[in-house]
C-alpha positions as YAML, in Angstrom:
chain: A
units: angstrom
residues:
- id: 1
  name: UNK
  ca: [0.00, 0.00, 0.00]
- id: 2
  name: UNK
  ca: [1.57, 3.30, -0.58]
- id: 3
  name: UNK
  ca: [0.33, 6.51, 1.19]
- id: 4
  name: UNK
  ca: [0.48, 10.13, 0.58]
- id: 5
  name: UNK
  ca: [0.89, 11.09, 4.60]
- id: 6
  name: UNK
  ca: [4.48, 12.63, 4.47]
- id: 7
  name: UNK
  ca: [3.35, 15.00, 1.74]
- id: 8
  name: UNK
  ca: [0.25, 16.07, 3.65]
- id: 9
  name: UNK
  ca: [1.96, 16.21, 6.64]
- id: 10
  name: UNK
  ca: [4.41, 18.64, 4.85]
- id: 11
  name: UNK
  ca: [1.79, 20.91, 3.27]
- id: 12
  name: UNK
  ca: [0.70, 21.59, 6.98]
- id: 13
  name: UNK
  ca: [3.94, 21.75, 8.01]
- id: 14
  name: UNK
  ca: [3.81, 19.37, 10.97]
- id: 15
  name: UNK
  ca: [6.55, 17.00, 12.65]
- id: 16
  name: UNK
  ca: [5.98, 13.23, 12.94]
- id: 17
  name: UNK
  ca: [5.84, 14.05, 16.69]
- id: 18
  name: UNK
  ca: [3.35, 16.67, 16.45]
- id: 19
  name: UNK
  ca: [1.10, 14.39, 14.49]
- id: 20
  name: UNK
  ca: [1.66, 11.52, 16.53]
- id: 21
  name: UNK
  ca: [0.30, 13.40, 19.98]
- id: 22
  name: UNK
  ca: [-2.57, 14.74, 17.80]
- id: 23
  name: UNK
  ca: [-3.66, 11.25, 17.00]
- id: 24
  name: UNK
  ca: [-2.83, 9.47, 19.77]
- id: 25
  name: UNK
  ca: [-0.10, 7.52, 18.58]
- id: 26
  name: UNK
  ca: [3.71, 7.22, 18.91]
- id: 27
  name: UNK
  ca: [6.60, 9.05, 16.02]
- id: 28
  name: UNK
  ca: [7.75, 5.56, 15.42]
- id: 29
  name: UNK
  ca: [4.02, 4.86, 14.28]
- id: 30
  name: UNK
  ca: [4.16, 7.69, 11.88]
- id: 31
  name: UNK
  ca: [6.99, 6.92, 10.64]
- id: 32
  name: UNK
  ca: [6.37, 3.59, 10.14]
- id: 33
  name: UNK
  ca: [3.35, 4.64, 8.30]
- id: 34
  name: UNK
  ca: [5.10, 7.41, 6.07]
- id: 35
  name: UNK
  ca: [8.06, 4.43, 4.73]
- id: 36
  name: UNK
  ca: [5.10, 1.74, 4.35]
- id: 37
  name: UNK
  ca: [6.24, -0.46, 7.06]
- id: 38
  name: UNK
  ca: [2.54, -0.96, 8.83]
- id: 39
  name: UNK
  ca: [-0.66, -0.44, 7.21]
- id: 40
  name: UNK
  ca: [-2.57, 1.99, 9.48]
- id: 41
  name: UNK
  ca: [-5.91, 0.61, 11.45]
- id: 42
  name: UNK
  ca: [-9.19, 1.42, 10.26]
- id: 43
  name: UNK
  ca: [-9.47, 3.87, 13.32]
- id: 44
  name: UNK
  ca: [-6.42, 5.38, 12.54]
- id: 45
  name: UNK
  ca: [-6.70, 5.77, 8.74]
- id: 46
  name: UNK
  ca: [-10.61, 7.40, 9.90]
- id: 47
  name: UNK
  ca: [-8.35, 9.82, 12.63]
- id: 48
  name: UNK
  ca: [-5.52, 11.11, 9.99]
- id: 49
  name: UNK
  ca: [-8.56, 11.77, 7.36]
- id: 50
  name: UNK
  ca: [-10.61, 13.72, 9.88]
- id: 51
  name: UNK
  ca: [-7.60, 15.73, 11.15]
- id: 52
  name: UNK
  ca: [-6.42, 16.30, 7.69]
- id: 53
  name: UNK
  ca: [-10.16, 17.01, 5.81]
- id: 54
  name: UNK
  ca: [-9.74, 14.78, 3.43]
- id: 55
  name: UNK
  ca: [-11.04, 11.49, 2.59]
- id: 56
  name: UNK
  ca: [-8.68, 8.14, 3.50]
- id: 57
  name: UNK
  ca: [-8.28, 7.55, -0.29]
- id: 58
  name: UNK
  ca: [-6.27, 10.41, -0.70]
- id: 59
  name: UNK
  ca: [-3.96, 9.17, 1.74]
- id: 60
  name: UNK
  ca: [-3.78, 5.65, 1.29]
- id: 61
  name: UNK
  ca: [-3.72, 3.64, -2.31]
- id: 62
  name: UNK
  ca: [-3.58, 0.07, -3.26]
- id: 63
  name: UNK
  ca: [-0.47, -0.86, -5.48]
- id: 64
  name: UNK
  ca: [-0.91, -2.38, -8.24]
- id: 65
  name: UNK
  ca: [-0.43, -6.39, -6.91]
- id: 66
  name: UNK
  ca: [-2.91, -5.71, -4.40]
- id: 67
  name: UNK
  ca: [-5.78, -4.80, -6.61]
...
């Protein structure tokens, strides 16, 4: 799965850190995230797209063997 996080995280200009505490998870989580290490929880994917306004499928996006 690829994601689009690091981008949108940039745009607001926000640290890992600073995300993290807003969501209620750790940097290592968001980082983990941003180099496609874990695939985000439902409830997590739902708290990044409410805290960035935007849907979860313009964060997250099947690659092309998982289709």
């Amino acid at each position: 799965m690829k994601n689009k996080l690091k981008i949108e995280r940039a745009i607001l200009n926000i640290t890992q850190e600073q995300l993290a505490e807003k969501i209620g998870v750790s940097r290592q989580t968001i980082n983990s995230i941003e180099t496609n290490r874990f695939v985000p929880s439902t409830l997590l994917a739902l708290k990044l797209s409410l805290l960035f306004g935007k849907s979860v499928n313009e964060f997250f996006e099947l690659d092309d063997s998982e289709k």
